[in-house]
DSSP file (Angstrom, degrees, kcal/mol; ACC not computed):
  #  RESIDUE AA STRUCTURE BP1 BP2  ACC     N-H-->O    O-->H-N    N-H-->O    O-->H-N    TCO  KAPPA ALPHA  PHI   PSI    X-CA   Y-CA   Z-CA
    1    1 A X    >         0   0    0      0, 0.0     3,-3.6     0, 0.0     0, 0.0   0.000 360.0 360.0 360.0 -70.2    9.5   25.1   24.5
    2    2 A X  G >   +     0   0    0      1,-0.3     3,-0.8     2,-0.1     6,-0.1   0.665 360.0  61.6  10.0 -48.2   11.0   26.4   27.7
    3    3 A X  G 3  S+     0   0    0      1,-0.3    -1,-0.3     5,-0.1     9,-0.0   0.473  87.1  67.6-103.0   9.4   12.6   22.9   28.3
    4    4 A X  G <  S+     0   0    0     -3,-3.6     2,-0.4     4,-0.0    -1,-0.3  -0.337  73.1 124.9 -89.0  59.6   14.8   22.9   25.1
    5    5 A X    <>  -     0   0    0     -3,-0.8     4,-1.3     1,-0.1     5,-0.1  -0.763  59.3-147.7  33.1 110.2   16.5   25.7   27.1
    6    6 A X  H  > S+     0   0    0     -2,-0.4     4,-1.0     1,-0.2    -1,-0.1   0.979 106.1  44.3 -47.6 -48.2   20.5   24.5   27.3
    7    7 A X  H  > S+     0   0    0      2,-0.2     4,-1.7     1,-0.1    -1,-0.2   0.741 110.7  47.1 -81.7 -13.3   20.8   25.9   30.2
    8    8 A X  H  > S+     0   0    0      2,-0.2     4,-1.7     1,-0.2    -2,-0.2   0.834 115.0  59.1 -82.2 -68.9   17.1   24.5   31.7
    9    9 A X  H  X S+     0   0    0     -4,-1.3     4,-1.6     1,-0.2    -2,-0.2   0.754 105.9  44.9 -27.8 -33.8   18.7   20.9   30.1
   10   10 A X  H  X S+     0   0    0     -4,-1.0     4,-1.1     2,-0.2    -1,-0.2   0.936 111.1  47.0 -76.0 -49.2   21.7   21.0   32.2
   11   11 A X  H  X S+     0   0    0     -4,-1.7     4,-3.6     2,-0.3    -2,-0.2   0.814 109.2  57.9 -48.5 -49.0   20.2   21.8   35.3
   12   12 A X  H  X S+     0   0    0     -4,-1.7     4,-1.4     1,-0.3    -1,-0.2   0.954 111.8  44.8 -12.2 -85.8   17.6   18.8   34.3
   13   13 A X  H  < S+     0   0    0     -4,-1.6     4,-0.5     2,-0.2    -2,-0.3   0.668 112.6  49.2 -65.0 -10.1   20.9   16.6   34.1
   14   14 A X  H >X S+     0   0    0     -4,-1.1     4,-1.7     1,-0.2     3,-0.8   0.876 108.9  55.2 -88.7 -36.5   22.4   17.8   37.4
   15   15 A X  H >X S+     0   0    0     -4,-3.6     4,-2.1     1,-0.2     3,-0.6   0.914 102.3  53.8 -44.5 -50.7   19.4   17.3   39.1
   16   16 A X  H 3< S+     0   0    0     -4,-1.4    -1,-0.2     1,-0.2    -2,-0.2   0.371 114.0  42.5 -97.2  14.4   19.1   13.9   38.2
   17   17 A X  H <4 S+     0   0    0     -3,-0.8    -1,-0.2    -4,-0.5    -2,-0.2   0.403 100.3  62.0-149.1  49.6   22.3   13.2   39.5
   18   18 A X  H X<>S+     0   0    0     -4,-1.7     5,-2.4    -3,-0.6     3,-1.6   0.815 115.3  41.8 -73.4 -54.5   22.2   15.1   42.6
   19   19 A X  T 3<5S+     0   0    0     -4,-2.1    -3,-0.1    -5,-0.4     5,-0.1   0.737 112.3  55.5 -81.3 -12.4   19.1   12.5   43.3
   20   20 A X  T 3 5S+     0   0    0      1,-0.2    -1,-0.3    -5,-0.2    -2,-0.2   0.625 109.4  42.4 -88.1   3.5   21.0    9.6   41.9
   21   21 A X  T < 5S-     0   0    0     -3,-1.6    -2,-0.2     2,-0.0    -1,-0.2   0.076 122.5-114.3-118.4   0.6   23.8   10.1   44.1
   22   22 A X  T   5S+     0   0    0      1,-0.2     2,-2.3     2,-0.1     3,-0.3   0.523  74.4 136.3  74.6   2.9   21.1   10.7   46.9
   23   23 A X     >< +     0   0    0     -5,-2.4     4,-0.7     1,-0.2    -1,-0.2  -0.336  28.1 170.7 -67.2  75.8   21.8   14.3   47.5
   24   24 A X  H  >  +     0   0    0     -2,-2.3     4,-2.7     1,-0.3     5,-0.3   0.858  65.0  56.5 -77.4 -37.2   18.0   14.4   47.5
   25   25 A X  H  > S+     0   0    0     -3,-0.3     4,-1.4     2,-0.2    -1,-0.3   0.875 111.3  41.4 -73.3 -17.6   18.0   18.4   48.9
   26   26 A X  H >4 S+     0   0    0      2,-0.2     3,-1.3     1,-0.2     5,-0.2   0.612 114.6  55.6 -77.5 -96.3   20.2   19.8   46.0
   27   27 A X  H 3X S+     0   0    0     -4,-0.7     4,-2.3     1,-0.3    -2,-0.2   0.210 110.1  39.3  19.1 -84.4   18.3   17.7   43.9
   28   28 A X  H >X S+     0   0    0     -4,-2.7     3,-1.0     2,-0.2     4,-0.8   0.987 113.1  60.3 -62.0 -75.0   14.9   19.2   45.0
   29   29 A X  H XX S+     0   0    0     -4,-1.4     3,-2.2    -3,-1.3     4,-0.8   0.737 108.2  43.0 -19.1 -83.6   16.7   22.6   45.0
   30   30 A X  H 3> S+     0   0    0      2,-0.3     4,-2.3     1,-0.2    -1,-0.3   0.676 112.8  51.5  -1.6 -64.1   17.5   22.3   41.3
   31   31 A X  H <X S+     0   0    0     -4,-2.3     4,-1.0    -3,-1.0    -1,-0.2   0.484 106.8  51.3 -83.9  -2.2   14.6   21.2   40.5
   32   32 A X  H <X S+     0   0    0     -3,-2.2     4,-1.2    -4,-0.8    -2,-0.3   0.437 111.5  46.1 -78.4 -25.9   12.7   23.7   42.1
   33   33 A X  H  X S+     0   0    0     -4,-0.8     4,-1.5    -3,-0.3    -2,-0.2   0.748 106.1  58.8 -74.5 -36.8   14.5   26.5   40.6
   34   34 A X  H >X S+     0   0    0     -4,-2.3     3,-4.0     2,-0.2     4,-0.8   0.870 114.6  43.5 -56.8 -85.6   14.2   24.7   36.8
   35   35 A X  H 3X S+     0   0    0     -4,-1.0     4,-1.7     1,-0.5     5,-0.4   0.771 114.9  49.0 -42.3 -65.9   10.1   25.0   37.6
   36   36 A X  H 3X S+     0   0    0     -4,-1.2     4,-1.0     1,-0.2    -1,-0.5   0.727 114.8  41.5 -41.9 -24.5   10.6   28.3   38.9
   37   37 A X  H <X S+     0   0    0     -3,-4.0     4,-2.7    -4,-1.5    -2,-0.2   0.938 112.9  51.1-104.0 -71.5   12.4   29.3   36.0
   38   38 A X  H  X S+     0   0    0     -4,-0.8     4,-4.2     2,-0.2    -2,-0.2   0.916 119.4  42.8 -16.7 -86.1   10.1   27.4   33.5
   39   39 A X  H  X S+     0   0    0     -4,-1.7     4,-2.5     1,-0.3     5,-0.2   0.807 111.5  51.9 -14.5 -72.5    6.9   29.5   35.5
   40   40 A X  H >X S+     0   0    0     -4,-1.0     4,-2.3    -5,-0.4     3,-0.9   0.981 109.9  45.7 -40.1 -86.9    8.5   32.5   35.6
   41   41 A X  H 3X>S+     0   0    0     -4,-2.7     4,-1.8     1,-0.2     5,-0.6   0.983 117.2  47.0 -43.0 -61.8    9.4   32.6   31.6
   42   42 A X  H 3X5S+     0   0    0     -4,-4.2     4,-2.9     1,-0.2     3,-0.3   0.967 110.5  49.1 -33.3 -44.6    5.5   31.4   30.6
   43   43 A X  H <X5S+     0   0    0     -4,-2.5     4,-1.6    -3,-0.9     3,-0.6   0.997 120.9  39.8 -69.9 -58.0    3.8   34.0   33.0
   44   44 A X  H  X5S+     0   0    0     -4,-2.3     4,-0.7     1,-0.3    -1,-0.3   0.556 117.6  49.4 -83.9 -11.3    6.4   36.9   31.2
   45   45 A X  H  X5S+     0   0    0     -4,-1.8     4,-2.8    -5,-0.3    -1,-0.3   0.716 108.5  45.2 -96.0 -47.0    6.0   35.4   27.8
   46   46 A X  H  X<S+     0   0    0     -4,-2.9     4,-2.6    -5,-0.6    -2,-0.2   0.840 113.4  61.8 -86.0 -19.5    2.0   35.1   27.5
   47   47 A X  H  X S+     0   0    0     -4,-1.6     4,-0.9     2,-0.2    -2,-0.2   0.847 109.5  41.0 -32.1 -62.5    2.4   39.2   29.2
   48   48 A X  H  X S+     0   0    0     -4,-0.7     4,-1.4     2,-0.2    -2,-0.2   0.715 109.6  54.8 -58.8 -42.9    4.3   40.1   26.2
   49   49 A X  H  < S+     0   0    0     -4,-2.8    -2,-0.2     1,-0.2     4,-0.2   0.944 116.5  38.9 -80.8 -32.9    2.0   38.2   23.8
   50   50 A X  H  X S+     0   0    0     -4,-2.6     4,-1.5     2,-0.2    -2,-0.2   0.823 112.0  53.9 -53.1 -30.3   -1.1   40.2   25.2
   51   51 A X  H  X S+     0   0    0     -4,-0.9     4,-2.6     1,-0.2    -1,-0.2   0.957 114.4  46.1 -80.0 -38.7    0.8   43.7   25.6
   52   52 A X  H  X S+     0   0    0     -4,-1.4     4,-0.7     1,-0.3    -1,-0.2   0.633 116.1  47.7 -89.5   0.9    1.8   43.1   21.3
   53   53 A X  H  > S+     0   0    0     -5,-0.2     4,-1.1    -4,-0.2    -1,-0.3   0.818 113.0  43.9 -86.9 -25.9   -2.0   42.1   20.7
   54   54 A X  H  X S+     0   0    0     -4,-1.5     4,-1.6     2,-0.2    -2,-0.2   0.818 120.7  44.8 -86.1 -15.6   -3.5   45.0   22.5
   55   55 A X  H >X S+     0   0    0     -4,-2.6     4,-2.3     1,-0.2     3,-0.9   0.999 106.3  55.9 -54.1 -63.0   -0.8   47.1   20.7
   56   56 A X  H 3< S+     0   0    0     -4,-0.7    -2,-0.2     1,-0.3    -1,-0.2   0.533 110.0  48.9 -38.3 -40.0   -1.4   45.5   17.5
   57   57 A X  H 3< S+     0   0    0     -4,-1.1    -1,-0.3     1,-0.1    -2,-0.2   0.802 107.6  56.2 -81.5 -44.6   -5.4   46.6   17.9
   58   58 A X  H << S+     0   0    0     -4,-1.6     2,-0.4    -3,-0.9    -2,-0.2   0.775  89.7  78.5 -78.4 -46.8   -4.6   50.0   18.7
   59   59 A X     <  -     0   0    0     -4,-2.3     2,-0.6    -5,-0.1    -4,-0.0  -0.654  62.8-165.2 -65.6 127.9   -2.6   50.8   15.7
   60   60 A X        -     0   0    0     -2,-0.4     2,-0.6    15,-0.0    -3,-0.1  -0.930  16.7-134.1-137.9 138.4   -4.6   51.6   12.9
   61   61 A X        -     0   0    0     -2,-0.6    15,-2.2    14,-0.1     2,-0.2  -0.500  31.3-172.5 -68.1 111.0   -2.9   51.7    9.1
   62   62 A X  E     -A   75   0A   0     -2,-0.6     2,-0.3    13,-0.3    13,-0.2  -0.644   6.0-155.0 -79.8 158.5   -4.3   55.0    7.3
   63   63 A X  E     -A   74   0A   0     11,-1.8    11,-2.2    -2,-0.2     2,-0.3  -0.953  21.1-114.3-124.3 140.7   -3.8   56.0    3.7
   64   64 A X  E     +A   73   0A   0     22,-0.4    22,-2.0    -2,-0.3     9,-0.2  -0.538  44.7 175.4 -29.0  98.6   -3.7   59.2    1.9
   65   65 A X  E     -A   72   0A   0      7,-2.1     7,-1.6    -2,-0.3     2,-0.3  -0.762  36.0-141.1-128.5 175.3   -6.6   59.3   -0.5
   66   66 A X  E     +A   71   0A   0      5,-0.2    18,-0.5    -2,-0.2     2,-0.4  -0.836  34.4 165.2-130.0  98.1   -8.0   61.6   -2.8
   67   67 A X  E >   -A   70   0A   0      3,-1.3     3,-1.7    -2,-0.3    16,-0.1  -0.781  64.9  -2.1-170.4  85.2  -11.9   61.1   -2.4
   68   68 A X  T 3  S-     0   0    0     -2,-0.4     3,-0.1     1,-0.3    -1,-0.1   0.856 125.8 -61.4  89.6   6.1  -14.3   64.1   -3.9
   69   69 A X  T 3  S+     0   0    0      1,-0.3     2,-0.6     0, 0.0    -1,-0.3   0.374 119.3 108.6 103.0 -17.4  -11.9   66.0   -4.9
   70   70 A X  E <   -A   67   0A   0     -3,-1.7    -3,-1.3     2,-0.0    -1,-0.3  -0.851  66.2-130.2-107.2 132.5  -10.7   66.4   -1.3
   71   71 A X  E     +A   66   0A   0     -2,-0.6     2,-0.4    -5,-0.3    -5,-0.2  -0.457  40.2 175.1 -83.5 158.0   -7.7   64.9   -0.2
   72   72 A X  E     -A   65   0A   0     -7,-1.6    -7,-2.1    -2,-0.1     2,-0.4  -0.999  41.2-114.1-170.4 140.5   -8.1   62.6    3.4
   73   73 A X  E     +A   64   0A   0     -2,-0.4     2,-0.4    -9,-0.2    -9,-0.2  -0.928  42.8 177.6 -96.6 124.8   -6.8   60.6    5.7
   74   74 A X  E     -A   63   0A   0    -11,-2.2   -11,-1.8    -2,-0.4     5,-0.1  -0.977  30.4-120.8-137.1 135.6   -8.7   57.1    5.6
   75   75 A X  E >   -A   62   0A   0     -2,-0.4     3,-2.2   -13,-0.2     4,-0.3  -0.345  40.6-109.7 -62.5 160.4   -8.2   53.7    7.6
   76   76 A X  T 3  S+     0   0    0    -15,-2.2    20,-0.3     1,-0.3    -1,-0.1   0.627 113.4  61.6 -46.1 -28.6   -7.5   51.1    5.2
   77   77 A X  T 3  S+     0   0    0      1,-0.2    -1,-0.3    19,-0.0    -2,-0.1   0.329 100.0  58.5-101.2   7.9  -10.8   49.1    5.4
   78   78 A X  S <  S+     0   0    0     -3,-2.2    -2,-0.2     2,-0.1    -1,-0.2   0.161  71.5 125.0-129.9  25.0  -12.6   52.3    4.1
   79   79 A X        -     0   0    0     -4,-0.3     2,-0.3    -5,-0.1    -3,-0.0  -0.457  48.0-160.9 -48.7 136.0  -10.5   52.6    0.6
   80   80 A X    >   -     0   0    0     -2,-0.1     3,-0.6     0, 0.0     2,-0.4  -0.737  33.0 -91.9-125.4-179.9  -13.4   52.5   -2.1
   81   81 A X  T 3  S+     0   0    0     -2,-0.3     3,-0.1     1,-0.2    16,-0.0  -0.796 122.2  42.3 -96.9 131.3  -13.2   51.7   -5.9
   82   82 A X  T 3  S+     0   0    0     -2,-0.4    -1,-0.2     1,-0.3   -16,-0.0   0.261  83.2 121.3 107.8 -13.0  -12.5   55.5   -7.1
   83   83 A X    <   -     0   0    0     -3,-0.6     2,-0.5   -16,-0.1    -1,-0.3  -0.446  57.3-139.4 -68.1 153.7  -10.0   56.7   -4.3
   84   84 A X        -     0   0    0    -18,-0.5     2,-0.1    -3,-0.1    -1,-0.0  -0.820  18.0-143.5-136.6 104.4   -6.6   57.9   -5.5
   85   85 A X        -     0   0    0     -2,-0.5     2,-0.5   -20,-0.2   -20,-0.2  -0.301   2.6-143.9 -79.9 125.3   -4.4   56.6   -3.3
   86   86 A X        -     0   0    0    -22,-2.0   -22,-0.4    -2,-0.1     2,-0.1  -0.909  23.3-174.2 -93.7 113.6   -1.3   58.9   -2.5
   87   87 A X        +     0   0    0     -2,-0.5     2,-0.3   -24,-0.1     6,-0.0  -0.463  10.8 168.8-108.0 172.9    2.1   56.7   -2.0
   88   88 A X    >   -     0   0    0     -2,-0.1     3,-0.6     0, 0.0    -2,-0.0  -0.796  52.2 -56.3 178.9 135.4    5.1   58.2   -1.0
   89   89 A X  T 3  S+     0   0    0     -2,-0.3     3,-0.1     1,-0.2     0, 0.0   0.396 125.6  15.0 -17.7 127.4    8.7   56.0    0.4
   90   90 A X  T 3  S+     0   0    0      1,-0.1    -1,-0.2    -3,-0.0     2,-0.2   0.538  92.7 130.6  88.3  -2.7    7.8   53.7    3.3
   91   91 A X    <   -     0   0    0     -3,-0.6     2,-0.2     1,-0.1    -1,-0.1  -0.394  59.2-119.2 -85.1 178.1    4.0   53.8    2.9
   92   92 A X        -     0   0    0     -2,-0.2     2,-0.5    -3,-0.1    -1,-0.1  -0.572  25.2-126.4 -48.1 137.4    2.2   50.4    2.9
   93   93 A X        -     0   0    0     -2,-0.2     5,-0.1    -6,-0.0   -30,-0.0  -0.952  31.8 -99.9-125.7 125.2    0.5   49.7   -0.1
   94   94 A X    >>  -     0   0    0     -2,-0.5     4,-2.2     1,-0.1     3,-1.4   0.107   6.5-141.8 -11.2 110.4   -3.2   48.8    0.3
   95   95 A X  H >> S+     0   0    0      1,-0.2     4,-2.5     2,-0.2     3,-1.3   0.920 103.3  50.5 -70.5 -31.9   -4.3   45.8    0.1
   96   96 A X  H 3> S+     0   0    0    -20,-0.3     4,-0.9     1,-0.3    -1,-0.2   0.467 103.2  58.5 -11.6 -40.4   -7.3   47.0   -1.8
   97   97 A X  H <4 S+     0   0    0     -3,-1.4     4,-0.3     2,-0.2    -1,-0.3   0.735 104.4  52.5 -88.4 -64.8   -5.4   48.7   -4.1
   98   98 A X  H XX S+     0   0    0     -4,-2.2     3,-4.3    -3,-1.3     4,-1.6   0.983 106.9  53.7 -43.5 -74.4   -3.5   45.4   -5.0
   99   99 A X  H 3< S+     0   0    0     -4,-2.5     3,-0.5    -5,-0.3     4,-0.4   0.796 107.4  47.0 -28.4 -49.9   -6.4   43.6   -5.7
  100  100 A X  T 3< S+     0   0    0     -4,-0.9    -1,-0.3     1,-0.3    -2,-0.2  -0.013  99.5  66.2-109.4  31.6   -7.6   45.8   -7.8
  101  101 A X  T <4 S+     0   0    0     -3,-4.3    -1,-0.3    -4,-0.3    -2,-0.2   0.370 105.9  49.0 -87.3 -36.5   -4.4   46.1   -9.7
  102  102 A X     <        0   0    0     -4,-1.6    -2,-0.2    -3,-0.5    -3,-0.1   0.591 360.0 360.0-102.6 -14.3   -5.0   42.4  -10.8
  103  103 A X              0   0    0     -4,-0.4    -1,-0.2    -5,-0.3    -3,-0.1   0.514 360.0 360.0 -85.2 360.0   -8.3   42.5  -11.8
């Protein structure tokens, strides 16, 4: 992914004809910054995909239910058949709640 990069693609082609014109240290230069550069983006990319998993666990979607007679805040995976789900603009709508729209 990293090496459809335009700018990693040019470097690619000046590199290879830095070394076809036998300027072998630009070459090697070049091609030592494209790796670095490559490295670099992976290490900071798979950083970011951990930070938005551990986020991603950490949030958890409540709803408003109305449950005994008492109104509650409930995570999503402990909706029962008999809650009466309070929506209101912008909420998320259970999937639970779908489901058992369709049945």
């Amino acid at each position: 992914m990293h090496f459809r990069s335009p700018l990693i693609i040019i470097l690619l082609l000046a590199g290879l004809l830095s070394s076809f014109f036998g300027e072998m240290v630009n070459a090697a230069i070049i091609f030592a910054i494209v790796l670095l550069s490559v490295v670099l983006d992976f290490v900071q990319e798979s950083k970011a995909e951990k930070a938005a998993e551990l986020l991603k666990e950490k949030v958890t979607t409540t709803a408003t239910v109305l449950r005994d007679g008492v109104k509650r805040e409930v995570k999503l995976s402990e909706i029962v058949l008999g809650d009466i789900i309070f929506l209101s603009a912008g909420d998320i709508v259970p999937e639970t709640m779908l489901l058992g729209m369709m049945n």
